[in-house]
C-alpha positions in Angstrom: -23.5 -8.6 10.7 -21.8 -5.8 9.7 -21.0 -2.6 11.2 -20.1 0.9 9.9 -16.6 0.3 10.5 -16.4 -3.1 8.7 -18.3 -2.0 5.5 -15.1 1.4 5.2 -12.5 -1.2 5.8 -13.6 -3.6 3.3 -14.0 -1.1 1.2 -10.9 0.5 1.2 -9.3 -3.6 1.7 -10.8 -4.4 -1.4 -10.4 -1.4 -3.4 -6.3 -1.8 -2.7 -6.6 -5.4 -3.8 -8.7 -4.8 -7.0 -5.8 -1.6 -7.9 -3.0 -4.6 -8.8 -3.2 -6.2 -12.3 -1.7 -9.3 -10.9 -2.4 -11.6 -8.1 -2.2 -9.5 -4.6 -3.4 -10.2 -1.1 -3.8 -7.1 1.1 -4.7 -7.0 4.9 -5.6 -3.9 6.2 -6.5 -2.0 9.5 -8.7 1.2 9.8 -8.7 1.3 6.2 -4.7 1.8 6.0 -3.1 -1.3 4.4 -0.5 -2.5 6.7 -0.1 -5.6 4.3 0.2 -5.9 0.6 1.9 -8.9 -1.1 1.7 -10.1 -4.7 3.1 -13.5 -6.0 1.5 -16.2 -8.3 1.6 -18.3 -5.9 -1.3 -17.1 -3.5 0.2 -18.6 -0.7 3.3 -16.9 -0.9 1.1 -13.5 -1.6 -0.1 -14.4 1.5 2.2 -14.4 3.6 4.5 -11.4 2.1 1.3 -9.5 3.0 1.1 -11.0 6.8 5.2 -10.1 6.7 4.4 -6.2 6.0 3.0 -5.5 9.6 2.2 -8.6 11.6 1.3 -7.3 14.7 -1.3 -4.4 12.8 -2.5 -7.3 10.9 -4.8 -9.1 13.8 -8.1 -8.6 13.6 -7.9 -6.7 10.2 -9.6 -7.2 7.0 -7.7 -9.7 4.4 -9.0 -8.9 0.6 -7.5 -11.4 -2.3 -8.1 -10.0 -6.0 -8.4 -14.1 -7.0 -10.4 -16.8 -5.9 -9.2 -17.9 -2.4 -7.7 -21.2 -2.4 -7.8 -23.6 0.1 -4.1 -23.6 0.2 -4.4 -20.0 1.6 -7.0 -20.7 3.7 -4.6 -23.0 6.3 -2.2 -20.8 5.4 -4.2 -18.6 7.4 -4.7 -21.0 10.1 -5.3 -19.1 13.6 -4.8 -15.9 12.6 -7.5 -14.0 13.6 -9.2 -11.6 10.8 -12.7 -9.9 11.3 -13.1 -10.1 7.3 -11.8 -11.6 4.3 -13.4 -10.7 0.9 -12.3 -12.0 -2.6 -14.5 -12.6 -5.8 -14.7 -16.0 -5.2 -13.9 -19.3 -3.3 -12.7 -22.9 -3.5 -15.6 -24.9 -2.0 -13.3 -26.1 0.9 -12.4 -22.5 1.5 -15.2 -21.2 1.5 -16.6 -24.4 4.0 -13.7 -23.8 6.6 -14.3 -20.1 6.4 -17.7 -20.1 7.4 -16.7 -22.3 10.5 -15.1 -19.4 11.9 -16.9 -17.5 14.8 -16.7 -13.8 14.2 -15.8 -14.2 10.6 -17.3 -11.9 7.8 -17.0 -14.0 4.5 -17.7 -11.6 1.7 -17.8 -12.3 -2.1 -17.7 -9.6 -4.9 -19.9 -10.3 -7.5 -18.3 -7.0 -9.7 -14.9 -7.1 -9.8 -15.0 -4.0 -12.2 -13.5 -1.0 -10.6 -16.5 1.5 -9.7 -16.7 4.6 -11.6 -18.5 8.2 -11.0 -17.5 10.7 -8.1 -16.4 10.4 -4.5 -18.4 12.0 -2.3 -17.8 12.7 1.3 -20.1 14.5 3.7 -19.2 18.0 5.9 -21.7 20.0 8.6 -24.4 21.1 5.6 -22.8 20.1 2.7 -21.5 17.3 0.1 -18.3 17.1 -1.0 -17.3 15.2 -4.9 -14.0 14.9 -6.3 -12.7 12.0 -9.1 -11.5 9.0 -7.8 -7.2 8.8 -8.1 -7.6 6.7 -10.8 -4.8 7.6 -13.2 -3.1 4.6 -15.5 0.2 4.2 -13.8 2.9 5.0 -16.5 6.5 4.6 -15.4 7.3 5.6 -18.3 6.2 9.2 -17.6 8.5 9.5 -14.3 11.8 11.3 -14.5 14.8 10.3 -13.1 16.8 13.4 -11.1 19.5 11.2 -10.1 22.7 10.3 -11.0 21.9 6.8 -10.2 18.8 5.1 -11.8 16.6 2.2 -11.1 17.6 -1.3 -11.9 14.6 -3.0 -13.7 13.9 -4.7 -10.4 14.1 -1.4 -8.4 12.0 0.7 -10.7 8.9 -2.6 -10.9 9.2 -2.3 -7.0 8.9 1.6 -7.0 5.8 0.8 -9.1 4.4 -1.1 -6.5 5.2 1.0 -3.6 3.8 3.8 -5.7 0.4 1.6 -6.3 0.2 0.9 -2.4 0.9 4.6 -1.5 -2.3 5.6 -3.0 -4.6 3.7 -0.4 -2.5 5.4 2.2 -3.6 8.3 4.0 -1.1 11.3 3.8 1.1 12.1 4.6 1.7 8.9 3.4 4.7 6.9 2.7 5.2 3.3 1.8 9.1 1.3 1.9 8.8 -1.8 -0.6 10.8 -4.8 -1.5 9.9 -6.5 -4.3 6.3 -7.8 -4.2 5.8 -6.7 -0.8 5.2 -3.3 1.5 8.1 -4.0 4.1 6.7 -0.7 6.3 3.8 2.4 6.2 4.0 5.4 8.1 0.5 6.8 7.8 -1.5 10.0 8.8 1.1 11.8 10.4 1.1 15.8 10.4 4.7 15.8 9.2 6.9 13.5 6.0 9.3 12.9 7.6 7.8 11.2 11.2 5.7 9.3 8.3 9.3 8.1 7.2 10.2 7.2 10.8 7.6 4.8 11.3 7.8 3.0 8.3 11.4 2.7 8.6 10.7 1.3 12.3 8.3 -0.8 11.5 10.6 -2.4 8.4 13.7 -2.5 10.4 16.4 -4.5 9.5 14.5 -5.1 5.9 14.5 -1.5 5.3 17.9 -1.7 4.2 17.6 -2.1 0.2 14.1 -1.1 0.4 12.5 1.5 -2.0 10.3 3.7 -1.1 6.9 5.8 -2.2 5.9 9.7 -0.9 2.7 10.4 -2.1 3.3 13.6 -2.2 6.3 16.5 -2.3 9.3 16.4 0.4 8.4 20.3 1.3 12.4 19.7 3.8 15.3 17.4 3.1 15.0 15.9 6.0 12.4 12.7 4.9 15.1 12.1 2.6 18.3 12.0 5.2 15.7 9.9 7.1 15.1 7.2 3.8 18.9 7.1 3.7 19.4 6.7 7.0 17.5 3.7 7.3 18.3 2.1 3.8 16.2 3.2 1.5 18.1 3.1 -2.1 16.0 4.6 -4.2 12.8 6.8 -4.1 9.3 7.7 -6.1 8.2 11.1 -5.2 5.8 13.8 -7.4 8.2 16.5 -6.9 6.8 20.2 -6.9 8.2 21.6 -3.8 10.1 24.9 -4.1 13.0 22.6 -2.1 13.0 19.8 -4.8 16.5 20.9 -5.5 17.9 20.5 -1.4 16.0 17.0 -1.6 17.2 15.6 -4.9 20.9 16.7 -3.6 20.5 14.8 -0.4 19.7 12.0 -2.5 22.5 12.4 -5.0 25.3 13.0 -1.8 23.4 9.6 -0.5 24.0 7.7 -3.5 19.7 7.1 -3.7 17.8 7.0 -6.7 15.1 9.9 -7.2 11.7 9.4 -9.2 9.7 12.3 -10.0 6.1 10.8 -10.9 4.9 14.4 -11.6 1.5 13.6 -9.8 0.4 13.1 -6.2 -2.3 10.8 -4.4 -2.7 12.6 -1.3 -5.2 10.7 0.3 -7.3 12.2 2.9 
């Protein structure tokens, strides 16, 4: 059975997972992904996404934008999660799933993204807004830096800047490539946001990248991205300080991204 709880997390679980184009495995806890990995091989997708926050990840909610293979499934093993949903299983997977105790198994029979408003409710009234559901053009982004992205860099940045946007703000997301390596989520200030995805990265923040989803309004997120290793940043600029952030990140040697929108997730 499912409870009030379980139906927001798979919600926001799956609607992270069905945002990536290619193969991606997400885990998430009170709806913040602490997990998101992408490979081809699902396995591997897998366990980048279990790498992201291990400890968060117990008792979460694991969503796979593919069918899910048996392959995954002992992957999985003993790792306790309340819910996995996907569009679809192997019949093996789907037969050791359902041996689980306490174990949701949920299929999505449309896998096309929902359209139409977002509503939320307040003491006597309805709230509606448009989903955040702008093509992702890195194209569009402008580089304030003297150093640029490598192509690897600016595909990770992509990612992290995909991820950000199920995060809720202040929001900020360090990335290697094909996986979130730490999230610092729904703090009242950037830059402890920074702090706690740096901790939780730790050693593998070093060479990271990372996503804001919105403006640094102070330097200091940036100095704190530097000082854990961060080499290169996405951001959607606008603050009246964008010019004391984007020389922090020049006297660092970081890259800078301006994506000229934010996601700001509340």
């Amino acid at each position: 059975e499912m409870s009030y709880n379980n139906y927001l997390d798979a919600t926001a679980a799956w609607g992270c997972a069905q945002d990536f184009a290619g193969q991606t495995v997400v885990i998430v806890k009170h709806t913040l992904p602490c997990g998101v990995g992408a490979s081809d091989d699902q396995v591997e997708a897998y366990h980048r996404a279990l790498a992201g926050d291990p400890v968060s990840a117990f008792g979460g909610i694991c969503a796979v934008n593919r069918v899910v293979t048996s392959a995954m499934v002992g992957a999985i093993g003993k790792h306790r999660f309340d819910i996995v949903i996907a569009p679809g299983y192997e019949d093996a997977a789907l037969a050791s799933l359902l041996k689980r105790k306490n174990l949701r198994v949920i299929t999505v029979r449309n896998v096309a993204p929902v359209g139409g408003l977002e509503y939320r409710s307040i003491p006597g009234g309805l709230l509606a807004q448009e989903p955040d559901s702008v093509d992702l053009d890195t194209s569009a982004w402008h580089c304030v830096t003297t150093r640029r992205p490598s192509a690897e860099e600016l595909e990770t940045l992509a990612f992290a800047w995909r991820a950000v946007k199920w995060v809720k703000s202040n929001a900020i997301v360090m990335a290697q490539p094909g996986m979130i390596a730490g999230v610092g989520a729904g703090q009242p200030n950037r830059v402890e946001s920074v702090r706690i995805a740096a901790k939780v990265a730790g050693e593998r923040a070093s060479g990271c990248v990372l996503a804001s989803d919105a403006f640094f309004p102070f330097p200091d997120g940036v100095e704190a991205a530097a000082d854990a290793g961060v080499v290169a940043i996405v951001q959607p600029g606008g603050s009246v300080r964008d010019a004391e952030t984007t020389a922090v990140a020049e006297a660092r040697g970081m890259t800078m991204m301006l994506a000229g929108r934010r996601h700001f997730r509340h």
